[in-house]
Residue frames as a rotation matrix with the C-alpha (Angstrom) as fourth column:
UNK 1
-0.544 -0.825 0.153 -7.21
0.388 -0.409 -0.826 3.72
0.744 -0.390 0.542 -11.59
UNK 2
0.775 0.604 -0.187 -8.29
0.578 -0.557 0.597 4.95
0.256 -0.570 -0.781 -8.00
UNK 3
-0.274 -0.813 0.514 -7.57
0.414 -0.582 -0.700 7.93
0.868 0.020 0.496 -6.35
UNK 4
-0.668 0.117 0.735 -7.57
-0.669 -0.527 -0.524 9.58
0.327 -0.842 0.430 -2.62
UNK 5
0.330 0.548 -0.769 -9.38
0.058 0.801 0.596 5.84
0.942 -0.241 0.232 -1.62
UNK 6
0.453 -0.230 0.861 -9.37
-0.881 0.035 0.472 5.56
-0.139 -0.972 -0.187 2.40
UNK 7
0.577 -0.493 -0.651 -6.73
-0.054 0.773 -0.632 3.03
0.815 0.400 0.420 2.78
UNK 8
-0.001 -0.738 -0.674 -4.68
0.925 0.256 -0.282 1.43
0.381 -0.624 0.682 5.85
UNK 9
0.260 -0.089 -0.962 -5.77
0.834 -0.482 0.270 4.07
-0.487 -0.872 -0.051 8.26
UNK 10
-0.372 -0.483 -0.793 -5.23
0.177 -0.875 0.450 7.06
-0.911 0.027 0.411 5.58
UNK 11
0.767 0.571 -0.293 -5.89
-0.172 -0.257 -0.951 8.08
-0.619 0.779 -0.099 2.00
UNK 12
0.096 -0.765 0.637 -3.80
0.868 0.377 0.323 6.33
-0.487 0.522 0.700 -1.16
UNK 13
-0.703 -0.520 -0.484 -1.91
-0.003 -0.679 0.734 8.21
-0.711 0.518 0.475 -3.38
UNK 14
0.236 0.400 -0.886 -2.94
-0.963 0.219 -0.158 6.48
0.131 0.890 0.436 -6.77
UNK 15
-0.383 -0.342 0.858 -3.40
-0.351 0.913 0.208 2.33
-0.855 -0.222 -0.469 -7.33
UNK 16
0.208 0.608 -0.766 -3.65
-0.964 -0.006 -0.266 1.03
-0.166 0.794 0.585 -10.38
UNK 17
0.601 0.084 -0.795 -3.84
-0.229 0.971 -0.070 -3.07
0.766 0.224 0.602 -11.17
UNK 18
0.936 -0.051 -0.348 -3.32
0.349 0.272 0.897 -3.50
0.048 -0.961 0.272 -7.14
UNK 19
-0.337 -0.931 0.137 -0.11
0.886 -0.363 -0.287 -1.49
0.317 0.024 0.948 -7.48
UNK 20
0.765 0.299 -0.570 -0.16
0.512 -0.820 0.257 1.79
-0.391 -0.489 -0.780 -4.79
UNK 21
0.136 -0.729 0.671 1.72
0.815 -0.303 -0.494 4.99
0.564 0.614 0.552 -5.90
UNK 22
0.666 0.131 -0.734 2.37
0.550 -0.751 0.365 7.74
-0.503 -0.647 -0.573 -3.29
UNK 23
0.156 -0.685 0.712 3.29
0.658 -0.465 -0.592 11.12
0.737 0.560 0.379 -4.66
UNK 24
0.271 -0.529 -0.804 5.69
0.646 -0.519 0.559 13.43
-0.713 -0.671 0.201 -2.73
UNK 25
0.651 -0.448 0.613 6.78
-0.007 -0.811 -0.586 17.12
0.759 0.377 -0.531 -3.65
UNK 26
0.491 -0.486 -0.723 10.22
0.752 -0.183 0.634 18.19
-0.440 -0.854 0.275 -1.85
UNK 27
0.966 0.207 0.156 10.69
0.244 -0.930 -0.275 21.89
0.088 0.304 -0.949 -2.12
UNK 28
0.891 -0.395 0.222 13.82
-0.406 -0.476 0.780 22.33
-0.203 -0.785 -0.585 0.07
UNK 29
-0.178 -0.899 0.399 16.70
-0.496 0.432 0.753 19.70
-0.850 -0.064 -0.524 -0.49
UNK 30
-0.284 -0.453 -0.845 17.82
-0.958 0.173 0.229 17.49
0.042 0.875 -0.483 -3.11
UNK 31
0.749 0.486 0.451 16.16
-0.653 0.657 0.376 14.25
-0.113 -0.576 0.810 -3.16
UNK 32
-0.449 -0.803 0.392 18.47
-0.887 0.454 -0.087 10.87
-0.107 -0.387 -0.916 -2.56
UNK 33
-0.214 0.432 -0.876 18.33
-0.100 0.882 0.460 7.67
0.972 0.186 -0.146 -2.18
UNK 34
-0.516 0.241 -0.822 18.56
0.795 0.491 -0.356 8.14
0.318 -0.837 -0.445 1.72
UNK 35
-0.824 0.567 -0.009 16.61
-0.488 -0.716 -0.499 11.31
-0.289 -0.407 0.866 2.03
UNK 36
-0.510 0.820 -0.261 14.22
-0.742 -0.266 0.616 9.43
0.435 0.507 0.744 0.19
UNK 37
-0.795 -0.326 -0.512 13.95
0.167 0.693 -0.701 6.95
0.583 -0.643 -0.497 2.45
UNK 38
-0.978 0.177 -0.114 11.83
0.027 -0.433 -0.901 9.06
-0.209 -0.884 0.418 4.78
UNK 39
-0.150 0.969 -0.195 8.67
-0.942 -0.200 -0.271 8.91
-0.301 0.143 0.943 2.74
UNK 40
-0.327 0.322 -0.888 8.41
-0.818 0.375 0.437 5.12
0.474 0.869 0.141 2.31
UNK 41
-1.000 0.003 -0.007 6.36
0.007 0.789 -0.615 4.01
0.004 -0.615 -0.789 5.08
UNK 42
0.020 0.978 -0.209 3.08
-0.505 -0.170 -0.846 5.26
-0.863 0.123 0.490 3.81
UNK 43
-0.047 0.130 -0.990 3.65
-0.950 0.300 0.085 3.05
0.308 0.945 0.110 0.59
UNK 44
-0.896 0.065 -0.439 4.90
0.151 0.975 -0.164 0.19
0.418 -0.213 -0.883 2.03
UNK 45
-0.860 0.432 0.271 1.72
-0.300 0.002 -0.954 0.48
-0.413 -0.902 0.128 4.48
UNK 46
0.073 0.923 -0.379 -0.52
-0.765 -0.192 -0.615 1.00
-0.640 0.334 0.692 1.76
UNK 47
-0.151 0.057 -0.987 0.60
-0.717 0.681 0.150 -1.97
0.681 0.730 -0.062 -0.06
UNK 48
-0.992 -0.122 0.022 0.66
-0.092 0.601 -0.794 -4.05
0.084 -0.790 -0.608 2.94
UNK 49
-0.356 0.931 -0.075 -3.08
-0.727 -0.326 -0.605 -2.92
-0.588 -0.161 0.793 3.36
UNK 50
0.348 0.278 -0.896 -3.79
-0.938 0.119 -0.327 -4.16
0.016 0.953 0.302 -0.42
UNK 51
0.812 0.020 0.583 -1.65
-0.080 0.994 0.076 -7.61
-0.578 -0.108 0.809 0.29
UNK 52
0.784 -0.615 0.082 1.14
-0.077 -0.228 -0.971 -6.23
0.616 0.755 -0.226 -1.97
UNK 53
0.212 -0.966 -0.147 5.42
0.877 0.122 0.465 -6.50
-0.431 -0.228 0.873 -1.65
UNK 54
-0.464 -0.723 0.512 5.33
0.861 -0.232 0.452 -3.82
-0.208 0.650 0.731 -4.22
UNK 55
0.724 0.688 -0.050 4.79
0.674 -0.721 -0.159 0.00
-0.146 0.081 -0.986 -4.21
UNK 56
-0.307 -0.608 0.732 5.99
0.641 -0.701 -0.313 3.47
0.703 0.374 0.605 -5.72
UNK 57
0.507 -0.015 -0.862 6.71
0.190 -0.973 0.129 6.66
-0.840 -0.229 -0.491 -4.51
UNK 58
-0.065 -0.293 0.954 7.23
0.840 -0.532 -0.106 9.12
0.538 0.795 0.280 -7.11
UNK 59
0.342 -0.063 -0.937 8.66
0.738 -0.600 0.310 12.37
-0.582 -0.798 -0.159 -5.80
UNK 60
1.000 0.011 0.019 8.49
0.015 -0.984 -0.177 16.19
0.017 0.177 -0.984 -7.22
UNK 61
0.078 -0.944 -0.320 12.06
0.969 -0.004 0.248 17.22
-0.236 -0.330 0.914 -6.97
UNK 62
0.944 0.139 0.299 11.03
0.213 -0.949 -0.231 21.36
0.252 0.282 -0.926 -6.99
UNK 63
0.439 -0.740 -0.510 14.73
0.618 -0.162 0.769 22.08
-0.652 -0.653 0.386 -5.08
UNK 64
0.546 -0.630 -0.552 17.35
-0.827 -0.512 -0.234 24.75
-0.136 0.584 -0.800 -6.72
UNK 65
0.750 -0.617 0.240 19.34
0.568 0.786 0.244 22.84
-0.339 -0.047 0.940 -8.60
UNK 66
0.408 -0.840 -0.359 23.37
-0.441 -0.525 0.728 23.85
-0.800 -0.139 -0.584 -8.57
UNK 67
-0.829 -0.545 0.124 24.46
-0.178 0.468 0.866 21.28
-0.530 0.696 -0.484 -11.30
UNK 68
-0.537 0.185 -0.823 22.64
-0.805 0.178 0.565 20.15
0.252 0.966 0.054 -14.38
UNK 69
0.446 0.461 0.767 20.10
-0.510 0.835 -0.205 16.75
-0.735 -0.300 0.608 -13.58
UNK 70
-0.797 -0.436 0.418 21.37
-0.154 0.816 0.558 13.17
-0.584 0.380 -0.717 -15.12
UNK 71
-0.553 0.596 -0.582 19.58
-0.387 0.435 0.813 10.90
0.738 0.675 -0.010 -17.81
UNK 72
0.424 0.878 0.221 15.88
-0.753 0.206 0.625 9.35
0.504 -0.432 0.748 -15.65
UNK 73
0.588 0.048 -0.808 17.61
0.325 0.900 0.290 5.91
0.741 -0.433 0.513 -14.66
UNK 74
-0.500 -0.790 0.355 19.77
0.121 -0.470 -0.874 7.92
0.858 -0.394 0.330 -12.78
UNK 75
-0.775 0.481 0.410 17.05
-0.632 -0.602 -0.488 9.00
0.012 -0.638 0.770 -10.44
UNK 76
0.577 0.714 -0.396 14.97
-0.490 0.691 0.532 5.44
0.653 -0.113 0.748 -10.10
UNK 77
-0.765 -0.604 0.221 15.69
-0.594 0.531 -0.604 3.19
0.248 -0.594 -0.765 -6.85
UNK 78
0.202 0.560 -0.804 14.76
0.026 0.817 0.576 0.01
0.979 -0.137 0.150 -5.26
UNK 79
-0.509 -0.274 0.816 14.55
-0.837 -0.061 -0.543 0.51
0.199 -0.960 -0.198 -1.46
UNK 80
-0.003 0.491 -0.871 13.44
0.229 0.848 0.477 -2.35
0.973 -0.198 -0.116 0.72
UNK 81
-0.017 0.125 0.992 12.25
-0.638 -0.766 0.086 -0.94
0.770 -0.631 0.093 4.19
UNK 82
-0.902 0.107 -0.418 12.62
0.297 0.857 -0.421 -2.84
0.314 -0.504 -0.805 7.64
UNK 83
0.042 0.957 0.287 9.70
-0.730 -0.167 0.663 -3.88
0.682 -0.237 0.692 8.90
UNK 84
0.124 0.022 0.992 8.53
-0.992 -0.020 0.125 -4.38
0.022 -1.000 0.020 12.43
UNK 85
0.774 0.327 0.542 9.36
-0.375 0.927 -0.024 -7.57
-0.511 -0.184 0.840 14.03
UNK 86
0.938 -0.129 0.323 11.39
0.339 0.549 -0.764 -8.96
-0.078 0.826 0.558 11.11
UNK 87
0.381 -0.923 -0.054 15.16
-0.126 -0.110 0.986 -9.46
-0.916 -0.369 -0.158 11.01
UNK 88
-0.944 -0.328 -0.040 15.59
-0.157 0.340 0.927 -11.15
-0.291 0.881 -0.373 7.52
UNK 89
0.036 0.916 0.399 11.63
-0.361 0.384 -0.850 -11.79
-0.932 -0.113 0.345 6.30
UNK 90
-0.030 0.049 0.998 10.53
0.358 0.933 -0.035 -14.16
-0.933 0.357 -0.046 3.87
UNK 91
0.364 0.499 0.786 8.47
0.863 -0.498 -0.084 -11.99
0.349 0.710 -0.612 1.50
UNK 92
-0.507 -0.241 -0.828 10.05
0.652 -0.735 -0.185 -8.14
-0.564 -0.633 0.530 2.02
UNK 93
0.633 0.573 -0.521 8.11
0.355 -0.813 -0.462 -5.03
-0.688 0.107 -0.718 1.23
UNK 94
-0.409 -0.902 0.139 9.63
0.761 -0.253 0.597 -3.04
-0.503 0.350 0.790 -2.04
UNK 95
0.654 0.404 -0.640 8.97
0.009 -0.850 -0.527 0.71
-0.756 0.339 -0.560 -2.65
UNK 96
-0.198 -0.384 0.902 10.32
0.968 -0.223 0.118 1.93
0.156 0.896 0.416 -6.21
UNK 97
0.101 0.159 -0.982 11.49
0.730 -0.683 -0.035 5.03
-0.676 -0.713 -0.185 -6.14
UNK 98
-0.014 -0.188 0.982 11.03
0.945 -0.324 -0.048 7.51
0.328 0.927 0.183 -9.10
UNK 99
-0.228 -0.431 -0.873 12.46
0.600 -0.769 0.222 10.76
-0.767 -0.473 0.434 -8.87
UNK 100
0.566 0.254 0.784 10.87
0.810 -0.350 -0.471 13.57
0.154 0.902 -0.404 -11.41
UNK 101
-0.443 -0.795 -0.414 13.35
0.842 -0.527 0.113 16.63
-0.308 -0.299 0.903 -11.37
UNK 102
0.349 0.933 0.085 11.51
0.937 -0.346 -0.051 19.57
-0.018 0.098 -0.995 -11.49
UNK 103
0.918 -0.029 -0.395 12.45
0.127 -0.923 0.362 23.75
-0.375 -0.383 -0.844 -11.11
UNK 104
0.042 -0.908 0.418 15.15
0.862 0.244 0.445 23.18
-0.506 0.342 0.792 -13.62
UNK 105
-0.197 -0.415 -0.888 17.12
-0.108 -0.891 0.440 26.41
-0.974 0.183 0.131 -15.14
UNK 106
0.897 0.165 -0.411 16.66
-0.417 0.001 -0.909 27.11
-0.150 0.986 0.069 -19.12
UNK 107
0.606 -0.739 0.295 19.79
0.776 0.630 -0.017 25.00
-0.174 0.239 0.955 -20.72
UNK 108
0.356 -0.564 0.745 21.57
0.206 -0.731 -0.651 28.30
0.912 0.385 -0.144 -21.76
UNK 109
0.525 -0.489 0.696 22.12
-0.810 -0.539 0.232 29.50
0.262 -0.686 -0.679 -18.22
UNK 110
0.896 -0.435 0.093 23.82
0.209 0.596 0.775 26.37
-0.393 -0.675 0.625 -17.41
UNK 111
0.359 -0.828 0.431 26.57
0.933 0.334 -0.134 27.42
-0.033 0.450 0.893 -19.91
UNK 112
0.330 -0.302 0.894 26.88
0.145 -0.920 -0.364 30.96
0.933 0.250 -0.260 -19.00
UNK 113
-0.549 -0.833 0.065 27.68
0.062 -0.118 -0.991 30.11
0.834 -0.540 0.116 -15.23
UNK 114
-0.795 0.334 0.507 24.58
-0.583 -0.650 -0.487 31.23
0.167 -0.683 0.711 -13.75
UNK 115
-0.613 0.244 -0.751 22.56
0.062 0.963 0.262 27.87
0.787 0.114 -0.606 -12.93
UNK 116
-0.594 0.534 -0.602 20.90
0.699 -0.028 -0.715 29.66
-0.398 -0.845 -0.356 -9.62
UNK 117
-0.469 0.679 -0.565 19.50
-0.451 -0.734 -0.508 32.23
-0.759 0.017 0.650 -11.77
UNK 118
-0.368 0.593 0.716 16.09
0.915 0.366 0.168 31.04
-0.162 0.717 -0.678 -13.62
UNK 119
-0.877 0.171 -0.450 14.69
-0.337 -0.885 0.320 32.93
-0.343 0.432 0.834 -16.40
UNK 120
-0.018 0.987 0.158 11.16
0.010 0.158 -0.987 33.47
-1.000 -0.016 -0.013 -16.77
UNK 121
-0.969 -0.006 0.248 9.64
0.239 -0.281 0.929 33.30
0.064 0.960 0.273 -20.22
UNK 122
-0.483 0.853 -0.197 6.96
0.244 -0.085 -0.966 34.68
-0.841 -0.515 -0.167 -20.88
């Protein structure tokens, strides 16, 4: 496994058996499939670099959450990004996208109503 390797004009995430992984934290909003969108030209690049189609982004998801989080497959996509030049290309570029939900309430407060207030433990 390498880490923080200069790579395609920058520094990888993580690559392990020629597979690149860029991790992302997003504090502020809920992540998406099209918010997530926005962080997956530094993978694709860095696989492109490496000679790869295929790269992850794995993204923090620290946001308040208002509702309860789903079961993991919920929160895995396949994007395919356009890429310069290229209307329909032969070989396309594919980021996997793994969402980790983070800053989650204690299960009790979701059933008492109060899902914005987190209790510490300590």
């Amino acid at each position: 496994m390498e880490r923080n390797q200069p790579l395609a004009l920058g520094y990888l995430g993580v690559r392990h058996d020629g597979i690149t992984a860029e991790l992302k934290v997003e504090k502020q909003v809920a992540v998406t499939q099209e918010r997530a969108a926005k962080y997956m030209g530094q993978p694709t690049q860095c696989a492109a670099a490496d000679g790869a189609r295929l790269s992850i982004l794995g993204i923090l998801d620290m946001s308040s959450k208002a509702m309860p989080v789903g079961t993991p497959e919920n929160y895995l996509w396949q994007i395919e990004p356009a890429l310069h030049g290229l209307t329909n290309p032969e070989a396309p570029s594919l980021v996997t996208v793994v969402v980790i939900n983070g800053n989650l309430p204690t299960p009790s407060s979701w059933s008492r109503g109060h899902p914005g207030k987190h209790r510490t433990i300590q």
